[in-house]
C-alpha positions as CSV (number, residue, x, y, z in Angstrom):
1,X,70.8,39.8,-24.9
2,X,72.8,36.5,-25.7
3,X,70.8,33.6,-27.4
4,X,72.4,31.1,-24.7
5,X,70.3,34.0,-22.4
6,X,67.4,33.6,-24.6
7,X,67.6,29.4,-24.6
8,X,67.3,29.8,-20.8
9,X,64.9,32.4,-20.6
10,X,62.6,30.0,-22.6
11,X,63.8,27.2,-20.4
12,X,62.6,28.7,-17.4
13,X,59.4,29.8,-19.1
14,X,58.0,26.1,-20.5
15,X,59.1,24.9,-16.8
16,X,56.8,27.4,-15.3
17,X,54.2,27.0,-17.7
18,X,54.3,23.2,-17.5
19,X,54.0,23.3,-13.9
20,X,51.3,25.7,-14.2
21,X,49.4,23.0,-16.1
22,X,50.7,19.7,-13.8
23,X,49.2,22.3,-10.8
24,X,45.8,23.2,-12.7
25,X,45.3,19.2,-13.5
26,X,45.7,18.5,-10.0
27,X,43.6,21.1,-8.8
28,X,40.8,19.9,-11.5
29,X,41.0,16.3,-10.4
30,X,40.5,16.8,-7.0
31,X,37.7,19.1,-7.6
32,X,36.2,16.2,-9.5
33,X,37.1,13.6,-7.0
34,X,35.4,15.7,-4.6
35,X,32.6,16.7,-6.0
36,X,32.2,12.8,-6.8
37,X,32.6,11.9,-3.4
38,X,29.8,14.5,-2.8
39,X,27.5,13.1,-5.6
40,X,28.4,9.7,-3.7
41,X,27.5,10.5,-0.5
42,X,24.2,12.6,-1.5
43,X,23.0,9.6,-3.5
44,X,23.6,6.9,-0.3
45,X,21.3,9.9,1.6
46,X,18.5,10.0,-0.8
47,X,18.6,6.1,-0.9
48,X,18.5,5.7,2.8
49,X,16.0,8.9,3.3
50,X,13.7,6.9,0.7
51,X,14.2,3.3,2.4
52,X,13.5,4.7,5.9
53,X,10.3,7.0,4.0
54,X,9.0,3.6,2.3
55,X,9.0,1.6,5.1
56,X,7.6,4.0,7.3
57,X,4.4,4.5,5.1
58,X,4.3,0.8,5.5
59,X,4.9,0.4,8.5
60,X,1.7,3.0,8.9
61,X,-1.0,1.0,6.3
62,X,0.0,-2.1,8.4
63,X,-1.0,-0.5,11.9
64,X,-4.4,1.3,10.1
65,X,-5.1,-1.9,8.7
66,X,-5.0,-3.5,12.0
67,X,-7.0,-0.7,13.6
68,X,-9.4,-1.1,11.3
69,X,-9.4,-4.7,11.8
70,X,-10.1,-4.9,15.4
71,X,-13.4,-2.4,14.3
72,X,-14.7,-4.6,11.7
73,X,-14.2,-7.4,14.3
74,X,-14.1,-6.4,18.0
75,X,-12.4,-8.5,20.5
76,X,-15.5,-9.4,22.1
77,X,-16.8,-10.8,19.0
78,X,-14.0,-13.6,18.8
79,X,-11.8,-15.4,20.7
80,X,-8.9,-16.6,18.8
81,X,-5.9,-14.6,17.3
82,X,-6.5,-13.0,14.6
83,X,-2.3,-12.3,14.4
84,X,-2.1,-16.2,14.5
85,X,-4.8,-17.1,12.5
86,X,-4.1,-15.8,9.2
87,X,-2.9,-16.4,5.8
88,X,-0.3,-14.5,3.1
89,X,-2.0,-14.5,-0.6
90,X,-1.5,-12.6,-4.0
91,X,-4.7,-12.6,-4.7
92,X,-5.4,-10.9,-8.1
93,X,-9.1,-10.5,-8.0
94,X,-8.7,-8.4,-5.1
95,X,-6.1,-5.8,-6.5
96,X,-3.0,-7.2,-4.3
97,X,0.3,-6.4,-6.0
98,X,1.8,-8.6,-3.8
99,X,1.1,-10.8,-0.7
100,X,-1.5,-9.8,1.2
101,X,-2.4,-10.7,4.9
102,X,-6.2,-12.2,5.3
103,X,-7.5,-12.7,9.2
104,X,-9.8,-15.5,10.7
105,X,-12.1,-14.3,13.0
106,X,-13.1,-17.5,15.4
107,X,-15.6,-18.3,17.9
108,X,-14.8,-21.2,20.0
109,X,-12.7,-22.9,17.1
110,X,-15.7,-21.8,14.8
111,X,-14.7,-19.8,11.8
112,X,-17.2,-16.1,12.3
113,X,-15.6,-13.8,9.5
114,X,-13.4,-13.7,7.5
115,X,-11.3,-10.2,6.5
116,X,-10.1,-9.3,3.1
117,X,-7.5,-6.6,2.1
118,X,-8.6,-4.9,-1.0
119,X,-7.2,-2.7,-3.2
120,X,-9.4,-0.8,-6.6
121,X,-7.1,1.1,-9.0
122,X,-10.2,2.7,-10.0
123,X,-10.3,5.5,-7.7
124,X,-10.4,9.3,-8.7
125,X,-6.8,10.0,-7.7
126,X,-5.2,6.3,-8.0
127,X,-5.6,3.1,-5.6
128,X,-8.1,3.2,-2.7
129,X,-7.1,0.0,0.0
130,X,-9.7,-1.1,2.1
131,X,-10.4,-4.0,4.2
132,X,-13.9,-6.2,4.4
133,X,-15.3,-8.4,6.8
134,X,-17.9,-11.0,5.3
135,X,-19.5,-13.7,7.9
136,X,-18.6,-17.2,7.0
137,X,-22.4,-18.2,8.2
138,X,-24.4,-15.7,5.4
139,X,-21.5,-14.4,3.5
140,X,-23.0,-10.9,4.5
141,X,-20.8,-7.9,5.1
142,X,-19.8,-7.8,8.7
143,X,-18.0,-4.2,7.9
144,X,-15.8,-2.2,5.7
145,X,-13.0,-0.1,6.6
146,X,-10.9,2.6,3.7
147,X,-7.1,2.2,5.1
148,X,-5.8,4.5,2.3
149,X,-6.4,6.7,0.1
150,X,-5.9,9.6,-2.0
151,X,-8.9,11.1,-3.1
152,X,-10.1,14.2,-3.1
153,X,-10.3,16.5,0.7
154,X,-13.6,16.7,1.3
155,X,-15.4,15.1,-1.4
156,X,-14.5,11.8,-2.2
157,X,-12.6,11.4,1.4
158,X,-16.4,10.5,2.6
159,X,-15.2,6.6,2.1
160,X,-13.4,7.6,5.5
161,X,-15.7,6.7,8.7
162,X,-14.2,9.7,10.3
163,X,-15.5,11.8,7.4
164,X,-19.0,10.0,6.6
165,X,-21.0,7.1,8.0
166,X,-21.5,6.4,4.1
167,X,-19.2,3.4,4.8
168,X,-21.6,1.9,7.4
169,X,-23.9,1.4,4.3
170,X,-22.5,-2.0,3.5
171,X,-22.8,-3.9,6.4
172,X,-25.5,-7.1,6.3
173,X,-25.8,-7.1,2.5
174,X,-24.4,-10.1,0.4
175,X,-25.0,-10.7,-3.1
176,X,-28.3,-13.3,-2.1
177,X,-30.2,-10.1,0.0
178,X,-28.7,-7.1,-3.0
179,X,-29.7,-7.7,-6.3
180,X,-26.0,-7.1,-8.9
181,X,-27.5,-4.2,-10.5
182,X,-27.6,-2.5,-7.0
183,X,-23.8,-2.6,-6.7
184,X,-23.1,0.3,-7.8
185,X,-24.4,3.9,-7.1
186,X,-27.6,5.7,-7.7
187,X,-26.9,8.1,-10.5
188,X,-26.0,4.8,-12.5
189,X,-28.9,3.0,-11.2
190,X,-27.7,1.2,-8.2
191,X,-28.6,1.3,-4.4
192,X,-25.8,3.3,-3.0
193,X,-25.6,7.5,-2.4
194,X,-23.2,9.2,-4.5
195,X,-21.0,12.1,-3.2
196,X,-21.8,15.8,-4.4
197,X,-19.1,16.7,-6.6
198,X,-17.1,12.7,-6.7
199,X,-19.3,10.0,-8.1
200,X,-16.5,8.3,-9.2
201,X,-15.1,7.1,-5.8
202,X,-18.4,6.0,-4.2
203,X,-18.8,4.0,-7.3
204,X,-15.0,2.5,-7.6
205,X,-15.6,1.1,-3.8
206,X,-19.1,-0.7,-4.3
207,X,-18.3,-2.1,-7.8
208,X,-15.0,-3.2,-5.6
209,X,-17.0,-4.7,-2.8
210,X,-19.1,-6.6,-5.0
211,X,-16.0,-8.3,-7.2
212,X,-14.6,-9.2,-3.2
213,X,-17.9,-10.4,-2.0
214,X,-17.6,-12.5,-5.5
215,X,-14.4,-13.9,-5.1
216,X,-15.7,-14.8,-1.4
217,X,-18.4,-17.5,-3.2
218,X,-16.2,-18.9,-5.2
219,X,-13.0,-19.5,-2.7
220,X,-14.3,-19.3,0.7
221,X,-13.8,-22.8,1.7
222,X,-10.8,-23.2,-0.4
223,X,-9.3,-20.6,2.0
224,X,-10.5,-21.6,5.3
225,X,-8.4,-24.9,4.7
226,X,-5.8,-22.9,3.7
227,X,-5.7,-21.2,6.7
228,X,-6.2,-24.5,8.9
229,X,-3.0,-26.2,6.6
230,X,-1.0,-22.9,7.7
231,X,-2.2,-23.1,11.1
232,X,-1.2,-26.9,11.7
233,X,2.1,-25.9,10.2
234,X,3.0,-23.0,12.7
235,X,1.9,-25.3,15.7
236,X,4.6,-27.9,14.2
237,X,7.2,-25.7,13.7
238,X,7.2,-23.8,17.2
């Protein structure tokens, strides 16, 4: 074999083997461009997926919340609108993380109750929201209502009406008619049943309850003109 033979030979073979790596760059590139697009599009899925999810579960508090509303305060027992008459707060002392929606309950332009949205981090398994009622004429608990949770299936889930009328145990006290070492439960001297088996979440919801009836005292009529300034200004506005 000639070396002019040879030169071509080895020609031919550097051509094939450098289009053998032009086609295996190619081939890597779009298998990285589409597993990209891939990555892309799962990632705009999961965002979406948890949007939709997160506004869904809120969607859900805000329409328990309501129901529970309309329990703690039946339409009979007002006549205004409690959607109307209402007021956004952050209000710290009662575990909000961020605004919060509190109802006036009227009676021929009279404020009746008022209704709190409360939130105690000091559940068994993490936050436990509930919302209570307390009558502007006594400052006595007109009701309380658990809207979430995620304590413990059939043991600290007695906070639920549905479960236990324990709940129910709170209405017509106020800190003048319950002395504040009975806020709490009996096994740590207080007036309230524990739960067999969850101590802890009877006793997170009246400590909770007593802070709220608290913060009631000492803001009440701060927040009824509050809620009259809002008022005047949604009339003016349309």
């Amino acid at each position: 074999m000639s070396d002019q033979q040879n030169t071509q030979d080895q020609t031919e073979a550097s051509e094939d083997s450098t289009a053998n790596n032009s086609s295996l760059l190619q081939s890597i590139m779009l298998n990285s461009a589409a597993l990209g697009g891939f990555a892309f599009i799962c990632t705009i899925i999961i965002a979406l997926t948890y949007i939709n999810t997160a506004d869904n579960i809120k969607q859900q508090k805000k329409l328990a919340q309501l129901k529970a509303l309309y329990q703690i305060v039946p339409k009979n027992f007002h006549d205004n609108d409690l959607l109307t008459d209402n007021i956004n707060l952050h209000v710290e002392q009662l575990g909000h993380r961020n605004a919060q929606t509190i109802y006036l309950a009227k009676q021929q332009g009279q404020p009746t109750v008022i209704v709190y949205p409360v939130t105690t981090t000091d559940g068994y398994s993490g936050d436990i929201s509930y919302i209570i009622g307390v009558n502007i004429d006594d400052n006595s608990i007109a009701g309380v209502r658990v809207v979430s949770h995620q304590e413990t299936p059939g043991l600290g889930d007695k906070i639920e009406l549905r479960k236990s009328p324990w709940i129910l145990s709170f209405n017509d006290l106020s800190l003048e008619n319950t002395q504040a070492e009975d806020w709490t439960v009996k096994k740590n001297g207080g007036r309230f049943d524990g739960f067999t088996g969850a101590t802890i979440t009877p006793r997170s919801v009246t400590r909770s309850i007593a802070r709220t009836l608290n913060y009631h005292q000492q803001f009440i009529d701060q927040l009824l003109k509050k809620i009259a300034t809002t008022n005047q200004k949604k009339v003016s506005n349309g």
